[in-house]
C-alpha positions in Angstrom: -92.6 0.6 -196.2 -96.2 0.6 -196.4 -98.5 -2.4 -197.3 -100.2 -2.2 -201.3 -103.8 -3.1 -200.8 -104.7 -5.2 -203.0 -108.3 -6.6 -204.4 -108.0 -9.4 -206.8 -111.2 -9.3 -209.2 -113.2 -12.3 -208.2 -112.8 -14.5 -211.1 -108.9 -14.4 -210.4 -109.2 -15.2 -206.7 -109.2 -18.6 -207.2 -106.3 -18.2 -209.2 -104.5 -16.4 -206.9 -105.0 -19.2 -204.3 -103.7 -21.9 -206.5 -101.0 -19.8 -207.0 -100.3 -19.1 -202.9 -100.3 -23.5 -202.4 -98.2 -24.0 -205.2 -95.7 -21.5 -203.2 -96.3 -23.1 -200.2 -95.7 -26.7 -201.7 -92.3 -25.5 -203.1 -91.4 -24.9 -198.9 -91.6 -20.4 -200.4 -93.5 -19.6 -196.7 -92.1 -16.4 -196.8 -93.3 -15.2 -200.3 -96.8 -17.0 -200.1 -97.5 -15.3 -196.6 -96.5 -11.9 -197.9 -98.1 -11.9 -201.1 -101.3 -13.7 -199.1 -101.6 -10.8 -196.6 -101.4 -8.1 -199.3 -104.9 -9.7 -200.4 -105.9 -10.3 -197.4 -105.8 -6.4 -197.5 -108.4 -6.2 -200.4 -110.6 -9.4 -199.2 -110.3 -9.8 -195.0 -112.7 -12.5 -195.6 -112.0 -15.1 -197.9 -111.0 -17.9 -196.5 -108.5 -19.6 -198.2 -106.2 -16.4 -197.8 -106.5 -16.4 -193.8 -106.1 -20.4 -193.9 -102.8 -19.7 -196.2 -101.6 -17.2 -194.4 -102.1 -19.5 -191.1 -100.0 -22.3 -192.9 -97.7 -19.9 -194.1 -97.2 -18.6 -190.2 -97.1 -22.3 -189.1 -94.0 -23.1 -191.5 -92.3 -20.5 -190.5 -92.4 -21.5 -186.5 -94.5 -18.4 -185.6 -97.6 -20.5 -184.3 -98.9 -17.8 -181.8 -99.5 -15.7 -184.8 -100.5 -18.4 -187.1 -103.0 -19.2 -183.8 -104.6 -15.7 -183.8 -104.8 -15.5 -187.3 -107.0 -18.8 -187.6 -109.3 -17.5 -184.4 -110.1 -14.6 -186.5 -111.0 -17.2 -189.5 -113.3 -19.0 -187.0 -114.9 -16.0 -186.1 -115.8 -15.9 -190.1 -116.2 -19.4 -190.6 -116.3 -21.6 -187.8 -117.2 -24.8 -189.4 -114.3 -24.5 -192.4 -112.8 -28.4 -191.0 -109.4 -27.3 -192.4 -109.0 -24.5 -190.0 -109.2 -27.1 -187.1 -107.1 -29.3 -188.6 -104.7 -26.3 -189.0 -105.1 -25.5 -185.9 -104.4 -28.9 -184.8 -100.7 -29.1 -186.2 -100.3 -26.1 -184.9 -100.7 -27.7 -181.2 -98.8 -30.6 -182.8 -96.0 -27.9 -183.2 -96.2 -27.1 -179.6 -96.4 -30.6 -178.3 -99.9 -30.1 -176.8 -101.3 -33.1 -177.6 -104.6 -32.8 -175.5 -105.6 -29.5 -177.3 -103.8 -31.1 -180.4 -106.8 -34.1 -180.5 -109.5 -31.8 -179.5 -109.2 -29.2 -182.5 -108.2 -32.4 -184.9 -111.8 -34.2 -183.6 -113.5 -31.2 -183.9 -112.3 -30.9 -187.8 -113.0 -34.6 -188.4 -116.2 -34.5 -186.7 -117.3 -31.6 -189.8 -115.8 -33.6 -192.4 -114.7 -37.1 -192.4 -113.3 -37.4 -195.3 -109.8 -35.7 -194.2 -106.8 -38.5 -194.0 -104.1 -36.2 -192.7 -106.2 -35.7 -189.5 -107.3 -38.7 -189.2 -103.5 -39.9 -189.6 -102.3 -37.1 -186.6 -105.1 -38.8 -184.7 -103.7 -42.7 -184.8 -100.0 -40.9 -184.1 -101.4 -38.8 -181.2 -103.7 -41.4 -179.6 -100.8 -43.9 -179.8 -98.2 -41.3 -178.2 -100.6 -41.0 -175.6 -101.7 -44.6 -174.8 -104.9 -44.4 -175.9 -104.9 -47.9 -178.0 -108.8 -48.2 -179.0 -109.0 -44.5 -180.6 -105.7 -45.2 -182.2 -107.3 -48.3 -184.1 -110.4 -45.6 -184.2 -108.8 -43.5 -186.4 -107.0 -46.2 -188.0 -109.7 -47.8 -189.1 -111.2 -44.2 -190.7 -107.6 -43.6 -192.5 -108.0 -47.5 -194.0 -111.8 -46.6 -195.0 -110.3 -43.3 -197.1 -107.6 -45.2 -198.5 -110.1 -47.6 -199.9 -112.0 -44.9 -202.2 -110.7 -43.3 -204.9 -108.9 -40.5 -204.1 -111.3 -37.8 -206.2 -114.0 -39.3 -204.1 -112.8 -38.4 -201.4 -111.2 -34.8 -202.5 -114.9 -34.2 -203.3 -116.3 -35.6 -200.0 -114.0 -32.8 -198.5 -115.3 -30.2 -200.7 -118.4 -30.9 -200.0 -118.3 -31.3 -196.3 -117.0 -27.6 -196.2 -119.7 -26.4 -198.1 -117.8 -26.2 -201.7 -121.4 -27.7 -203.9 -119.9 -26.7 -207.3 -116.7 -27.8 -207.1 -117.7 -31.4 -205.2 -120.4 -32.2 -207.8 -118.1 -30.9 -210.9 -115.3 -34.2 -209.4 -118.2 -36.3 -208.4 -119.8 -36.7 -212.0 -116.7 -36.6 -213.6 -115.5 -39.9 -211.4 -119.0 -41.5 -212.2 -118.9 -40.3 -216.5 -115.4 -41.8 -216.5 -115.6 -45.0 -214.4 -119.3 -46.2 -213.8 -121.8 -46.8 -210.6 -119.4 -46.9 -207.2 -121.9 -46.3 -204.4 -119.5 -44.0 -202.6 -119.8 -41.4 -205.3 -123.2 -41.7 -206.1 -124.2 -41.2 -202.3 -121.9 -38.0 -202.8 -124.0 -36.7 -205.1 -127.7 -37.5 -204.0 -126.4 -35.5 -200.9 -125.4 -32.6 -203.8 -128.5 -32.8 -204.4 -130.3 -32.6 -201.3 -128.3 -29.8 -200.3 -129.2 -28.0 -203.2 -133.1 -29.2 -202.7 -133.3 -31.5 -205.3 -134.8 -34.4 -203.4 -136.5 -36.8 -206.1 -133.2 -37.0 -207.9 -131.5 -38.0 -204.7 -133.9 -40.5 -204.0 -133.5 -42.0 -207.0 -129.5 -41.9 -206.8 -129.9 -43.8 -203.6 -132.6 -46.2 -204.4 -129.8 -47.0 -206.9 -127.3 -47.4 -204.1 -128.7 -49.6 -202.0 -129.7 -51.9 -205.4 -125.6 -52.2 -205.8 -124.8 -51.9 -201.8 -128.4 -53.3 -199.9 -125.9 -53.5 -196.4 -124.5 -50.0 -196.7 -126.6 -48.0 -193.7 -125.5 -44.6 -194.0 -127.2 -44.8 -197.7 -130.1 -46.4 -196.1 -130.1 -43.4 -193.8 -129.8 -40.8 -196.1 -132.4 -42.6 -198.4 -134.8 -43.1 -195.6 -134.3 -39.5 -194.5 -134.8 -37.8 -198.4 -138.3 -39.6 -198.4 -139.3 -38.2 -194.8 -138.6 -34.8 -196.3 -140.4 -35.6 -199.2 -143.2 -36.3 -197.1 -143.0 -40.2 -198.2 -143.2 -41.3 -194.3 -144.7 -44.6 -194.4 -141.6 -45.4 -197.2 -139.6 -43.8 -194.6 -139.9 -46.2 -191.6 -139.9 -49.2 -193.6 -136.4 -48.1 -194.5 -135.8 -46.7 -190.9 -137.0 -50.0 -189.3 -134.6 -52.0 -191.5 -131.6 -50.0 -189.8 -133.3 -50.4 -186.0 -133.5 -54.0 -186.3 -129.9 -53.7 -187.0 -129.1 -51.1 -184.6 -132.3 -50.6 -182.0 -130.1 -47.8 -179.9 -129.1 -46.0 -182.8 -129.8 -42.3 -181.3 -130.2 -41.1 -185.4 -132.4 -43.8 -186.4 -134.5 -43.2 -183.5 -134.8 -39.8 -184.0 -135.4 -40.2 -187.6 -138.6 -42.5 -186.7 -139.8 -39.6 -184.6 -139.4 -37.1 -187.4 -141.5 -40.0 -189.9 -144.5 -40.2 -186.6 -144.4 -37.0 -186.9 -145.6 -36.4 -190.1 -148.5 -39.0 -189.7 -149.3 -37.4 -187.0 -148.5 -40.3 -184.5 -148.2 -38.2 -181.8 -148.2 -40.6 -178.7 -145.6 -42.4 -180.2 -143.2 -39.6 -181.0 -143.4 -38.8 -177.4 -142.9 -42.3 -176.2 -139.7 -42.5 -178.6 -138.2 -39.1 -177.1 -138.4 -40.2 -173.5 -136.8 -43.5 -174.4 -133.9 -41.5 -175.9 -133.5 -39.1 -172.8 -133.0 -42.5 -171.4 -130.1 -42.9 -172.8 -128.8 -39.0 -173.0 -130.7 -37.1 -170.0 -128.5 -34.0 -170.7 -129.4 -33.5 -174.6 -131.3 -30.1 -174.9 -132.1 -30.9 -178.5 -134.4 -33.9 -177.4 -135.8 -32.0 -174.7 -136.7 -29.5 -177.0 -138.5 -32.1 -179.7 -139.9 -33.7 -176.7 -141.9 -30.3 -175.6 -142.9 -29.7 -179.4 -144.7 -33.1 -179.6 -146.3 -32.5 -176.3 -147.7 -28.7 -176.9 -149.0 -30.1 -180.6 -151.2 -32.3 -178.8 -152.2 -29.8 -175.9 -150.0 -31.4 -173.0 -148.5 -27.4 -172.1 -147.5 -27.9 -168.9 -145.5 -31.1 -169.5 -144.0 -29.2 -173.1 -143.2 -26.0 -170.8 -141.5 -28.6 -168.1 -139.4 -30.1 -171.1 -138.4 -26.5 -172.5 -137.3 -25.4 -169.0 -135.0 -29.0 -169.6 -133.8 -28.0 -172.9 -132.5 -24.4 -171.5 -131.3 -26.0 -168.5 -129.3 -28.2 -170.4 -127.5 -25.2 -172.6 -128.1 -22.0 -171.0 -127.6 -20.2 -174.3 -130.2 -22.8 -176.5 -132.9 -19.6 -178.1 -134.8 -22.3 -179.3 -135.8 -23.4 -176.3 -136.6 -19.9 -174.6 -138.7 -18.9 -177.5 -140.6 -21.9 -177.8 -141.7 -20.9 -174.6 -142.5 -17.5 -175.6 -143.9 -18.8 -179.0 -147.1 -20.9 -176.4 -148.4 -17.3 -176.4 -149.8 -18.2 -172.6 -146.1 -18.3 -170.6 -144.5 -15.8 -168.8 -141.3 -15.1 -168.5 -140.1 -14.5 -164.6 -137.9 -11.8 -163.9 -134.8 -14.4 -163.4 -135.2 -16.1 -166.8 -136.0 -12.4 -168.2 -132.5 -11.5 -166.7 -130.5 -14.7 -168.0 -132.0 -13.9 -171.8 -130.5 -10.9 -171.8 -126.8 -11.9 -170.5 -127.3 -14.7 -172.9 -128.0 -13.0 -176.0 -125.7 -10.0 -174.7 -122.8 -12.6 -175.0 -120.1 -12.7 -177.1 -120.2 -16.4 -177.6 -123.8 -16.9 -178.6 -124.1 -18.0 -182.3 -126.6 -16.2 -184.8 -129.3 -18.5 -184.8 -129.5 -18.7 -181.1 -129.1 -15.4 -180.8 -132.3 -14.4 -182.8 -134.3 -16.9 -181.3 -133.7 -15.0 -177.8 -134.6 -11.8 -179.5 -137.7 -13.0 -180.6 -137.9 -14.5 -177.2 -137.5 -11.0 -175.4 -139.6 -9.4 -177.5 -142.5 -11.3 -176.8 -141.5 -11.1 -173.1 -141.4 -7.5 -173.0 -144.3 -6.6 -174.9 -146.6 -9.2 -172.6 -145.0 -6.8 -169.9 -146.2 -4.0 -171.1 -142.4 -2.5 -172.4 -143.4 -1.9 -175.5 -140.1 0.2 -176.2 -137.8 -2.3 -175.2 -140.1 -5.3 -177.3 -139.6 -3.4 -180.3 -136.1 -3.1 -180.1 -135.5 -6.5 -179.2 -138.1 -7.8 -182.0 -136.3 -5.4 -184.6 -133.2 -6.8 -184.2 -134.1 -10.4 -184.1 -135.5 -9.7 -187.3 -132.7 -8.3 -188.6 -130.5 -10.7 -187.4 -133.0 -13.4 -189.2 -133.1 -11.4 -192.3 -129.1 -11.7 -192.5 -128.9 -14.6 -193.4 -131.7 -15.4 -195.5 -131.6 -15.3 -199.7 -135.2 -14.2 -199.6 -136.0 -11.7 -203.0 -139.4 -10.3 -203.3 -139.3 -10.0 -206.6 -139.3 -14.0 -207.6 -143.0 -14.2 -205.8 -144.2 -10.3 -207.7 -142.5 -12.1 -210.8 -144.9 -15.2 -209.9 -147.8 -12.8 -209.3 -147.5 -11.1 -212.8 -146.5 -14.3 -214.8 -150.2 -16.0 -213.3 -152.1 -12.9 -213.6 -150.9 -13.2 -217.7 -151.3 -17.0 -217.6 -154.7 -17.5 -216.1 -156.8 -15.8 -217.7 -160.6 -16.3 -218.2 -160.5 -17.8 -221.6 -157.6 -19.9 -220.5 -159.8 -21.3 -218.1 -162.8 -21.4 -219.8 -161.2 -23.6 -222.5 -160.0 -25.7 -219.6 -163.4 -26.3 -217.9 -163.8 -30.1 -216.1 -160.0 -30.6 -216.4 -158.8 -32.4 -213.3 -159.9 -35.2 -210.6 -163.4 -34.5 -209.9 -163.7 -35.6 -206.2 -164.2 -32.7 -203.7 -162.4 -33.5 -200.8 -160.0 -31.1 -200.6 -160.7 -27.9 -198.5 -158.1 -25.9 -198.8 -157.5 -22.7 -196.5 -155.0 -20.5 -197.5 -153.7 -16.5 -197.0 -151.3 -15.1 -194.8 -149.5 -16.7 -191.8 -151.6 -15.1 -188.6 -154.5 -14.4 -190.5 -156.5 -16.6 -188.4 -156.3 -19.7 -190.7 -156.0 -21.6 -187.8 -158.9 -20.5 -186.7 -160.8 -21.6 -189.5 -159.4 -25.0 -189.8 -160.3 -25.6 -185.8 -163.9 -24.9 -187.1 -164.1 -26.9 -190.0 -161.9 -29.9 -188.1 -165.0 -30.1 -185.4 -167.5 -31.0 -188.0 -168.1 -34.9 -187.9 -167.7 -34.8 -191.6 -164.1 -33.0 -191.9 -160.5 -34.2 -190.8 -158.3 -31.6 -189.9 -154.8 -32.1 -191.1 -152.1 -29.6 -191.2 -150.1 -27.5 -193.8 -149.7 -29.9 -196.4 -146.7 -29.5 -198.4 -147.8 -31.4 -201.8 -149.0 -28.5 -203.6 -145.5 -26.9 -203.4 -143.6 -29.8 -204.2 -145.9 -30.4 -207.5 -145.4 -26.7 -208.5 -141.3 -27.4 -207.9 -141.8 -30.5 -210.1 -143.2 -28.0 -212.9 -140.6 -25.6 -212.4 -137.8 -28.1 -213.7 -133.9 -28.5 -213.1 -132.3 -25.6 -212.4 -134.9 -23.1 -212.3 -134.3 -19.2 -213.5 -136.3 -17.3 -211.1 -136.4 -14.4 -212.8 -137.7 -16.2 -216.0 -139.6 -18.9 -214.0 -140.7 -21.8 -216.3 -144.1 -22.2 -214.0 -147.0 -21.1 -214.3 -145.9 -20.8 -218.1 -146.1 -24.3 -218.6 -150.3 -25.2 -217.0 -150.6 -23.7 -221.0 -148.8 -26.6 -222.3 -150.4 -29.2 -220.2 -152.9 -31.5 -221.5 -156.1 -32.9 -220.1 -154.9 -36.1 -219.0 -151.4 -34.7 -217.1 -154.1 -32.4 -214.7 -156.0 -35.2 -213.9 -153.1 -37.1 -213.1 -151.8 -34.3 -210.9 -154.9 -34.2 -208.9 -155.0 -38.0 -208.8 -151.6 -38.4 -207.3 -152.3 -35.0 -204.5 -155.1 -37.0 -203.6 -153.2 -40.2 -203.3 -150.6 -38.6 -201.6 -152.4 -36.9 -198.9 -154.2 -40.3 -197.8 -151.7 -41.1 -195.6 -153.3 -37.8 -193.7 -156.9 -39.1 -193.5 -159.1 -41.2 -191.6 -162.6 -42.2 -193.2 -164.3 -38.6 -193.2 -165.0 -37.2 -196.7 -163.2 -34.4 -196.7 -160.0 -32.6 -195.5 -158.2 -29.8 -195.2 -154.5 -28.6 -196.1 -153.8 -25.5 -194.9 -150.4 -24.6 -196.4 -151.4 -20.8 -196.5 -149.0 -19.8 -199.2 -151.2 -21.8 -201.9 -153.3 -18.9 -202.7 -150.2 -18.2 -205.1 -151.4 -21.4 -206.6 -155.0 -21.3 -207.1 -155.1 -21.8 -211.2 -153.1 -25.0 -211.0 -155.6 -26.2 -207.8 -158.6 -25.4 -209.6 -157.1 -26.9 -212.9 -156.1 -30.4 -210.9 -159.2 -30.4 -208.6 -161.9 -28.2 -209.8 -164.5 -29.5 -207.1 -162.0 -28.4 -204.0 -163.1 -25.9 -201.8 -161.0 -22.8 -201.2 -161.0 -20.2 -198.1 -159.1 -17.1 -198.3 -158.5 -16.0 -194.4 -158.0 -12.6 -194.3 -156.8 -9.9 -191.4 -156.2 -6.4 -191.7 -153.0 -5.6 -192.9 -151.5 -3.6 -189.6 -152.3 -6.5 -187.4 -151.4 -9.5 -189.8 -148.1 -7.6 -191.2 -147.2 -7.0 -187.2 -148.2 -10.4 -186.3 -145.9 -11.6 -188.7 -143.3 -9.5 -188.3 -142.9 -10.8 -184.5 -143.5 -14.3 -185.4 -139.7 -16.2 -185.8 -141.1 -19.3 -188.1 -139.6 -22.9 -188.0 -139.1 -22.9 -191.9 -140.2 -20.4 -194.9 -142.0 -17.5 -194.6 -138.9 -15.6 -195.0 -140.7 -12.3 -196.5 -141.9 -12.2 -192.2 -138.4 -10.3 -191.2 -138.4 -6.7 -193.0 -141.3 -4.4 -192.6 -140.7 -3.7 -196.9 -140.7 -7.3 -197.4 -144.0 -8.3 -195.4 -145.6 -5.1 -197.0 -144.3 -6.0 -200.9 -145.8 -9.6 -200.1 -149.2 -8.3 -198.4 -150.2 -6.2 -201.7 -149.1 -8.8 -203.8 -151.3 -11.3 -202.3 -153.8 -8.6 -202.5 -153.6 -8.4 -206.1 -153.5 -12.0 -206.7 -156.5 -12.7 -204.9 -158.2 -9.9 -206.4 -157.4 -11.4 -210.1 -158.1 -15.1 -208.8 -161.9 -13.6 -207.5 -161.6 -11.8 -211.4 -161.3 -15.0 -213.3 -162.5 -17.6 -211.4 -165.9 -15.7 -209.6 -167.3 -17.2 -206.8 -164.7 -20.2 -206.6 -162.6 -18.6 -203.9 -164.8 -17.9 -200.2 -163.1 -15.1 -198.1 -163.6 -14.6 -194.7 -162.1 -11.5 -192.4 -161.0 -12.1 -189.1 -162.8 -9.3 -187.6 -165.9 -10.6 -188.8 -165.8 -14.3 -187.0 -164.3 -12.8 -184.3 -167.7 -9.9 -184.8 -170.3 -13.3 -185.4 -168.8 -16.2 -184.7 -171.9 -18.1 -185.8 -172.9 -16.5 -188.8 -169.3 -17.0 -189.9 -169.4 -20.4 -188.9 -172.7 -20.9 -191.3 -171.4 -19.2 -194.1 -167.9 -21.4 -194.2 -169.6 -24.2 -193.6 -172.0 -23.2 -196.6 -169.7 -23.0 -199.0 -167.8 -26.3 -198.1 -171.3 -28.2 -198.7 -171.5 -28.7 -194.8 -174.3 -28.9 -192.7 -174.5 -26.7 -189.8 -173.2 -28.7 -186.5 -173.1 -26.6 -183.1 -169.7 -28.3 -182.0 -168.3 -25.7 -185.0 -168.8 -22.6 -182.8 -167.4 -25.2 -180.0 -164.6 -25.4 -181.8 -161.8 -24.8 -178.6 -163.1 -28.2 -177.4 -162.3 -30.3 -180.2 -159.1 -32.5 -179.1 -156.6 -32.7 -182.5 -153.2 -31.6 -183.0 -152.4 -28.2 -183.9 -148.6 -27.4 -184.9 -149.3 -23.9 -186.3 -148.0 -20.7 -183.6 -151.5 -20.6 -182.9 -152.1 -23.9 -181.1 -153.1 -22.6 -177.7 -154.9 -19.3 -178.9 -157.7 -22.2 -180.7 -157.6 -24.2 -177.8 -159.7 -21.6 -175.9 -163.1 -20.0 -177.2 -162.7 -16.9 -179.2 -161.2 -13.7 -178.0 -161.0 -10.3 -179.4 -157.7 -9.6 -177.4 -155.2 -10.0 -180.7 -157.5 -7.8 -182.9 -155.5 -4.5 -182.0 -152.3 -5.5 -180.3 -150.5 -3.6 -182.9 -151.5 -0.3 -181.6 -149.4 -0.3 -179.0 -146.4 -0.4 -181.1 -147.9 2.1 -183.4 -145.1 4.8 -182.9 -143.2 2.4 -184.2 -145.0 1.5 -187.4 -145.2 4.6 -189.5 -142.8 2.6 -192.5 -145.6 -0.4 -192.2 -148.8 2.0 -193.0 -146.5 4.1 -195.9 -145.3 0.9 -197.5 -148.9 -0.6 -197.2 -150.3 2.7 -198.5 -153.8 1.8 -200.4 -153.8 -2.0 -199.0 -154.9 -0.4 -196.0 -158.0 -0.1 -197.1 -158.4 -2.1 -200.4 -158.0 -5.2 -198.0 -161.9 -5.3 -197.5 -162.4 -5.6 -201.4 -165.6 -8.1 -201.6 
């Protein structure tokens, strides 16, 4: 008789699978893996069904099916702990204990917090004579014991990526019995997971108050202020935990991460050598190691340390495309040929896999293969796009909630609102617009430090936005109306505080986070006297460049041709209302025309930033700074018209770019 399909509405799955373990609980195998497999027919891939019907298969002593069915659950979700751990007894079954330890590490080693491994461990590691990972684990089953059990139910959760249900046991626990550090540390990492960083530093500023010796809360805390950009708060917490453990491989890589960020760039690569020190073989410090050295202009030593990173795991895309992403390195037809087998392969994960398409791409196309490039850059994209939440329509909501918002009376009745001081240049636009460029030119002036793309402006317009923001009913920019004199002045007081940590003594600076131009009401509201650059390309070349540019973080309208067109004529016709309502405030320069009159450019930027003319400005490739933007070796030489067109030669390939683009094509040189 045939199988019923059947799909369970979604709001009864959950159901269903409380009802499958209660089956299982009562020892009714038989019925739970039969009724689990007829919805297994309706939803193949929810994971709770496989991982029941895997149990199920266990109980009944078939473990070569219940094997195969929890490799097909990897092959959905291969970091769900409680498949390992399944697949652990399962071994257990078959008195394997080697394989038996391995798959029960490999689910501890994803989340902690689970006592029956743990417990299988001590057993195993005693049956085998291995004494000092038997007290190991022994020690890790007492540690569990210790916490209260819903603690560490939501630990669980939380390690296998359950947020809701982990924070909805967490709170309860802390509403019901009061501060326990565990549980609060639980749910500051809630909380960074879901992005919410200044609650979780306050959650574990208040955990180290009641626990000052607990160091993974010192950890977490010292690594939520790095990402918040705090990094001088962040290695005074990171030194505490070095003085207590100086060979700590995550403490040391944590103080890299904080140099990083004040630009300390010596000493990020002195800190990465002394770690391969102690792990030659680790192709994620090689690959840190060769991004300090090319932000600072060491290439050959940064290409020598991402040949070391590839070395070190063949299939490792990062490395092979932050080789390609130097712009000047060529790919030899060997390490051509080993891409290709590696992204080919079965075994190569998503992320790595879209990093060697990128990789190829830009191999191929600096061959000449245009063809081939496009397919390989196409389906990087693709691959990129998968797995990203990006929705255009939260940034065209932002564009037509600031075009109502700011309008002139709005900021005529606002006029000398904000921190005075003009030290602020900002540069914004599109990524590979040549903003780069411009903040090379401005950098060389004696007067200007160059910084990078500052992230404050973003994190003040997330503080505006609120808990729990709707996107499509976003509460900023809504809320500037609301706002009184004194809380814009504070705002620009604090960015300007904030971004000290950036500066030497010149007078003025520049933050070239180019997505700000979505933001230039609240700027001009906070900081009236800052300068602002639009850098502008034509659309075909800047909507290519992006398109085969695979960025670190953000940027995620970059992998669809509809996305990066949707985004370039929304930018068009928020700049075009900013120029509306605020004339003459905003300085636009095209990057035809520097690259046209490099010195006439060069005047007129430094014009409007209140800048005398210096000659080392059309120098600008021989000023020595950091430059962590794609473009770092492009400004690095003098200027070059060679990236103007290199879109044409994928132009059979375009025709959906120029339709979606339609009238931006033109209407992108609007004065």
């Amino acid at each position: 008789m045939e199988s019923t399909h059947v799909t369970a509405p979604s709001g009864s799955v959950e159901r269903e699978v409380r009802r499958l373990r209660k089956l299982q609980h009562e020892g009714r195998h038989e019925e739970a893996l039969n009724d689990a497999r007829r919805l297994i027919g309706g939803l193949p891939e929810n994971r709770d069904l496989l991982l029941i019907e895997a149990v199920s298969l266990r109980h009944l002593r078939r473990t070569d099916e219940a094997l195969a069915a929890l490799e097909r659950l990897e092959a959905l979700q291969p970091r769900f702990s409680r498949l390992h751990q399944e697949r652990g007894l399962c071994y257990v079954a078959l008195k394997d204990a080697p394989r038996a330890i391995d798959a029960l590490l490999h689910a501890v080693n994803i989340n902690p917090a689970l006592p029956a491994s743990w417990q299988m461990l001590e057993g195993l590691y005693r049956l085998t004579g291995d004494s000092a990972n038997a007290e190991t684990a022994a020690s890790h089953v007492a540690v569990l014991k210790g916490l209260p059990p819903e603690v560490v139910t939501a630990t669980s959760l939380f390690s296998d990526g359950d947020l809701a249900p982990a924070e909805e046991i967490v709170r309860a626990y802390l509403l019901a019995h009061g501060n326990q550090p565990e549980a609060m540390r639980l749910l500051a990492k809630i909380g960074i997971a879901h992005d919410v960083l200044d609650d979780a530093e306050i959650l574990l500023e208040a955990v180290l108050k009641l626990a000052p010796d607990y160091r993974a809360a010192r950890y977490d805390y010292a690594h939520t202020l790095a990402q918040r950009h705090k990094y001088i708060a962040a290695r005074e917490q990171i030194e505490q935990l070095l003085v207590l453990d100086p060979s700590n491989l995550d403490y040391r890589s944590l103080a890299a991460t904080a140099a990083v960020g004040l630009g300390e760039h010596e000493s990020v690569i002195a800190i990465y050598r002394d770690m391969l020190v102690d792990r030659p073989g680790d192709p994620d410090v090689h690959l840190w190691l060769g991004h300090a050295l090319k932000t600072i202009g060491r290439v050959p030593e940064a290409i020598d340390a991402y040949h070391e990173a590839a070395a070190a795991r063949p299939d490792f895309g990062d490395a092979y495309w932050s080789l390609a992403n130097l712009k000047t390195y060529r790919f030899g037809d060997e390490e051509l040929a080993r891409m290709r087998g590696e992204e080919a392969s079965a075994t190569t994960n998503l992320p790595d896999r879209y990093h060697l398409c990128f990789a190829l791409g830009k191999a191929l196309e600096d061959r000449g293969e245009t063809a081939e490039s496009w397919d390989y850059y196409k389906r990087g994209n693709a691959l990129k796009r998968s797995e990203s939440g990006y929705r255009p329509e939260v940034f065209e909501t932002n564009t037509r909630k600031q075009i109502e918002v700011c309008t002139p009376d709005f900021f005529a009745r606002r006029a000398g609102w904000g921190d005075p001081r003009p030290d602020p240049i900002f540069i914004v636009g599109l990524p590979r617009s040549g903003s780069t460029l411009l903040e090379q030119i401005l950098a060389s002036h004696s007067r200007v430090e160059g910084t990078h793309e500052l992230a404050d402006i973003p994190r003040i317009v997330l503080e505006l936005q609120g808990r729990d923001p709707d996107l499509d009913n976003p509460r900023y920019p809504g809320v500037l109306a609301d706002m009184a004199p004194d809380d814009f002045l504070r705002l620009g007081e604090k960015y300007l505080a904030d971004t000290r940590v950036y500066r030497s003594d010149k007078p003025l600076f520049i933050d070239k986070m180019p997505n700000n131009f979505r933001h230039i009401g609240l700027i001009h509201l906070m900081l009236p006297n800052a300068r602002i650059v639009d850098a502008r390309r034509e659309p075909m070349a800047c909507c290519f460049s992006n398109f085969k540019q695979l960025f670190a973080n953000g940027q995620e309208f970059t992998y669809g041709i509809e996305d990066i067109a949707r985004y370039y004529r929304n930018y068009l016709a928020l700049m075009r209302h900013w120029d509306t309502v605020l004339p003459g405030r905003v300085l636009r320069v095209q990057h035809d025309d520097v690259v046209a009159d490099l010195e006439g450019s060069v005047r007129r930027l430094l014009d409007h930033c209140g800048l005398a003319f210096e000659p080392g400005c059309v120098e600008f490739h021989k000023t020595a700074r950091s430059v962590r933007t794609p473009s770092s070796e492009q400004v690095r030489r003098p200027i070059f018209r060679d990236g103007l067109d290199q879109w044409k030669q994928f132009e059979p390939h375009l025709g959906p770019l120029k339709t979606a683009l339609g009238d931006a094509l033109t209407r992108y040189k609007e004065p």
